[in-house]
N, C-alpha and C positions, 0 to 999 in steps of 0.2 A: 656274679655278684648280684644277689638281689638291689630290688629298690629302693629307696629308703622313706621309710615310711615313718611319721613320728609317730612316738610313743606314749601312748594316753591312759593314765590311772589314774587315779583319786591318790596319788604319792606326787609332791613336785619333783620333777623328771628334770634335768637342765640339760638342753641339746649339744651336742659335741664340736671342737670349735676347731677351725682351722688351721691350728695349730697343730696336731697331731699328724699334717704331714713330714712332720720331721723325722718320725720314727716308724708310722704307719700308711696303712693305705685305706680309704673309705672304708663302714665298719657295713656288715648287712644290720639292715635293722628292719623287721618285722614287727607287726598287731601282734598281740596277742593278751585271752582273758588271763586273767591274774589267777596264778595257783595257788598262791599261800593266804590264808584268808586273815595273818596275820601281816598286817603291813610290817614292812621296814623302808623308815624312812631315812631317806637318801641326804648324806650329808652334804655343805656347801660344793658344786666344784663337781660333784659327781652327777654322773647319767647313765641309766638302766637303757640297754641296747641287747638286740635278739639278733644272734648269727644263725645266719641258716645251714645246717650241715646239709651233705649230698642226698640223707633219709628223707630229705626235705623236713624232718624237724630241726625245732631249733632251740638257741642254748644261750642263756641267761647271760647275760654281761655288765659287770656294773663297771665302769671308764672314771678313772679321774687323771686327767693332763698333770702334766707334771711342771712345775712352773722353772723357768729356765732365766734364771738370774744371770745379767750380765750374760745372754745372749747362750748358755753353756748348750751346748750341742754332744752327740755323739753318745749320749750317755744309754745303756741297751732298755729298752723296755722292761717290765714287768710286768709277768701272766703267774696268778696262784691260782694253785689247783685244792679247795677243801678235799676235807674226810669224810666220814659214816655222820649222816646226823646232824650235817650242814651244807652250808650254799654261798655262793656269793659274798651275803651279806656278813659272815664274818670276819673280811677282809677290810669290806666295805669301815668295820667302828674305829678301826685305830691306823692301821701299816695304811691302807693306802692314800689318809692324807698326810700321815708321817711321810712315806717317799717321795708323794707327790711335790711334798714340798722342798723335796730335797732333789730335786730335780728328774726323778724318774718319773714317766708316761708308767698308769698301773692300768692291768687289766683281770679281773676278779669273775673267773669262771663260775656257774653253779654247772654241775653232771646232770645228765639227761634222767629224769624223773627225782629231780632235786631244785628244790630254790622255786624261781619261774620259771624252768627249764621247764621244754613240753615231757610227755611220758611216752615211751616208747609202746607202740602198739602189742597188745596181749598183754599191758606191766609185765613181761621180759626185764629180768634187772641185765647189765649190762655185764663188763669184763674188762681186765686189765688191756684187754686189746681195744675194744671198742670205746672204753673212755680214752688211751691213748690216741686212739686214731683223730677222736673228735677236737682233741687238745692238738692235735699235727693238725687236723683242718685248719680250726681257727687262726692259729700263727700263720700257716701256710699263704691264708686267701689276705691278711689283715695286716699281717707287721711288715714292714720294709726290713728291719737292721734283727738281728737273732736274739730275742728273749732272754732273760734269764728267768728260769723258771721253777717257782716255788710251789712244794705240797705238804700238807699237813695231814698226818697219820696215815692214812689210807689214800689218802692223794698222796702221800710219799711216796707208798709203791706204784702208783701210776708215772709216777716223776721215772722212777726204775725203770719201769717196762717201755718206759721212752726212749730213755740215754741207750737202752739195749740194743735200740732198732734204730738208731741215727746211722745212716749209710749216705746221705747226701744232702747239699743243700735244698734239694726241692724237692719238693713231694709229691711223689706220684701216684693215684689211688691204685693201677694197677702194680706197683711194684711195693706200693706201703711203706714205700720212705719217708724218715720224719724229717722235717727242716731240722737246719742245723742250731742249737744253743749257744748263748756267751756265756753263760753258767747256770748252775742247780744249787739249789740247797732245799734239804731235806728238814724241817721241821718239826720232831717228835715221832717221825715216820716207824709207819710197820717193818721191821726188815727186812731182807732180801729173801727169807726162808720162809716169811706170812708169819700168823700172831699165834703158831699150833707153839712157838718153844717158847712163847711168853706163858701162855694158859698151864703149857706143863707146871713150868718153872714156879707159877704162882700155886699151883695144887701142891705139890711138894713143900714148899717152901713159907708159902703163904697162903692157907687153905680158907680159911676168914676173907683175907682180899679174895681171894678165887672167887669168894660164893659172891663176894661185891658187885666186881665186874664184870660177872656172868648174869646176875639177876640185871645191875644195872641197863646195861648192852644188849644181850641177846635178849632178855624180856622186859626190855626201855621198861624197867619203873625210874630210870633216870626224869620220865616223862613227868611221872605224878610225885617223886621225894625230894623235896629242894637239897635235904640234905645229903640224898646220896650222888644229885646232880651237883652239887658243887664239892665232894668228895673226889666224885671222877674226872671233874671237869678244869676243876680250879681251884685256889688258893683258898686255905681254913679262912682270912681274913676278907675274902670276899665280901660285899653287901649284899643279905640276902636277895633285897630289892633288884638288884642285878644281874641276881642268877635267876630269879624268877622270868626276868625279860629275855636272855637268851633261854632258859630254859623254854619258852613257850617259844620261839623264833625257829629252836633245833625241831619241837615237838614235828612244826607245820614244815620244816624244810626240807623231810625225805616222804616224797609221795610214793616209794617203790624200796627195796634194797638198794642201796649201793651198788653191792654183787651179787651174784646168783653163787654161794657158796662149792658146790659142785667143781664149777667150773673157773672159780678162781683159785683153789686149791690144784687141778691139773695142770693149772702154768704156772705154779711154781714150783722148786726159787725161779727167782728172775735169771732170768739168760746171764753172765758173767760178761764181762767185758773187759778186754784188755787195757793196761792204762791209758785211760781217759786224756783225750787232751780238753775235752770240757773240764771247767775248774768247777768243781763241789764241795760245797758247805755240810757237813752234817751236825744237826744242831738236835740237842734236846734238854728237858728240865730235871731238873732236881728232884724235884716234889711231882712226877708224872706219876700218876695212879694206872696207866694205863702201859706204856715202853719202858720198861725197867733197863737200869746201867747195862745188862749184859746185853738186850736188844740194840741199845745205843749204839755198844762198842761194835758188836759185829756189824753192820751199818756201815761204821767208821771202817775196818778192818776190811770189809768187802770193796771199797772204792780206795781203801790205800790212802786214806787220812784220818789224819788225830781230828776226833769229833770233841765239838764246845759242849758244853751242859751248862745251861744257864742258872743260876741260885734263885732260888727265891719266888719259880715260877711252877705251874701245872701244865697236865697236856695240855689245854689250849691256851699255848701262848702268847697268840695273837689276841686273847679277849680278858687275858687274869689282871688282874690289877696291879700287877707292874711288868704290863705290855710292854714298854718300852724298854727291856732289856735285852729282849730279844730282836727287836727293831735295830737299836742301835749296833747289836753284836754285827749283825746281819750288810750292815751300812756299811760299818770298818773293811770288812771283809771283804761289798764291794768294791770301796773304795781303795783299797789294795790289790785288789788280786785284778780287776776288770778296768777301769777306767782313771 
């Protein structure tokens, strides 16, 4: 465990409070210069912290305690894992002081050459192994009580590559065991097969959308067209003004790929797994421009539950302007199935 060192930007930072031995164990926290030259600034409650993985670099963490009313204990942490295109900080606008306040400890990963996460040497993009591994570090050295853990799109299938390699409660770098889960939910996620039978399906079917979210995506004019950033992104009724602000927040949050295409196409599908005794949510939207119903269902179909599709929302549900429906679906479910 490294030292803990505070953390100084020109963003108010609020240091981490003693509290969170109830669910964790001391966080590493490291210097480091600021990547994104796009502040986001840190809502009440929350604090930007650097885990240091084994590469010796280190990876972004934005913490907001979770307030524990009338003493409530027991309740499992929360680690989300973003997608293509973001960090952190998208967790950071809504869910996590929606949970926080609902008594869940949240923990808001950015991926290694994403967010303020450092960049791995050579800009090497990474892989569903090495981001899972990084996501087993951090729980591994950090939580006391098993995560539940959440990813959105492309962090869904890292959610995937995780629940596939759970062999033990502890994890071992030579044997690559992940700690063990108290539940997953999957959030608008890429499915288990990767995004080749979405792309078919939309050239076929939807040849117009095809050329959208291929220009969009693979040749980010997401970056420079509000309109076709809030097409892909989010709700017709969005405020421009709002997609302009993530839009420029996504622009600065991926310093490298994601993935190194090559190589995340060779691992998959994702390994199959017998029925889970981890409990899993599969959730997605209505109005997703990006995971269409049939991605969903197989998703759903692959882990052996009826997946939710929320109304009214886009792929990124955690930032469209009625966030909170998928917050709350997310809650119930919780609060049913886990605690």
């Amino acid at each position: 465990m490294a030292t803990l060192i505070p953390f100084t930007s020109s963003i108010r930072c609020l240091p981490p409070t003693p509290a969170f031995a109830a669910t964790s164990k001391p966080l590493a926290v490291l210097s480091s210069e600021r990547k994104m030259r796009v502040p986001y600034e840190l809502r009440k409650g929350q604090s930007r912290l650097f885990h240091e993985l084994p590469s010796g670099l280190s990876m972004e963490v934005i913490v907001q305690e979770g307030a524990k009313p009338g003493e409530r204990t027991g309740d499992p942490p929360l680690v989300f894992v973003h997608g293509s295109y973001h960090a952190a900080w998208c967790w950071a606008e809504h869910w996590l002081p929606f949970f926080s306040s609902r008594g869940f400890d949240c923990y808001a990963l950015s991926l290694l050459g994403q967010g303020e996460s450092d960049v791995p040497p050579g800009s090497v993009a990474g892989s569903l192994q090495t981001h899972a591994a990084d996501v087993a570090d951090f729980i591994s050295r950090n939580l006391a009580l098993p995560p539940v853990l959440l990813g959105h799109s492309f962090g869904g299938l890292i959610v995937q590559y995780y629940l596939a390699n759970i062999k033990s409660g502890q994890y071992s770098e030579m044997q690559g065991s992940f700690p063990e889960l108290a539940g997953a939910v999957l959030v608008c996620s890429v499915p288990p097969s990767g995004n080749s039978g979405l792309v078919w399906r939309y050239l076929f079917t939807k040849p117009i959308a095809a050329f959208k979210v291929t220009r969009s995506l693979a040749a980010k004019a997401f970056q420079t067209s509000v309109p076709l950033c809030k097409e892909t992104f989010f709700s017709p009724m969005m405020e421009d003004q709002l997609v302009q602000r993530y839009q420029l927040l996504m622009k600065e949050s991926s310093h490298m790929p994601l993935f190194d295409l090559r190589k995340l196409n060779a691992s998959l599908p994702v390994p199959s797994i017998p029925k889970s005794t981890v409990q899993i949510l599969v959730m997605g939207a209505n109005n997703d421009f990006i995971v269409d119903a049939k991605g969903l269902e197989e998703t759903g179909n692959f882990y052996r539950v009826s997946p939710i599709c929320v109304e009214g929302v886009a792929h990124d549900l955690m930032l469209d302007c009625s966030w909170e429906k998928g917050a709350e679906a997310i809650l119930s479910w919780l609060r049913m199935e886990l605690v």
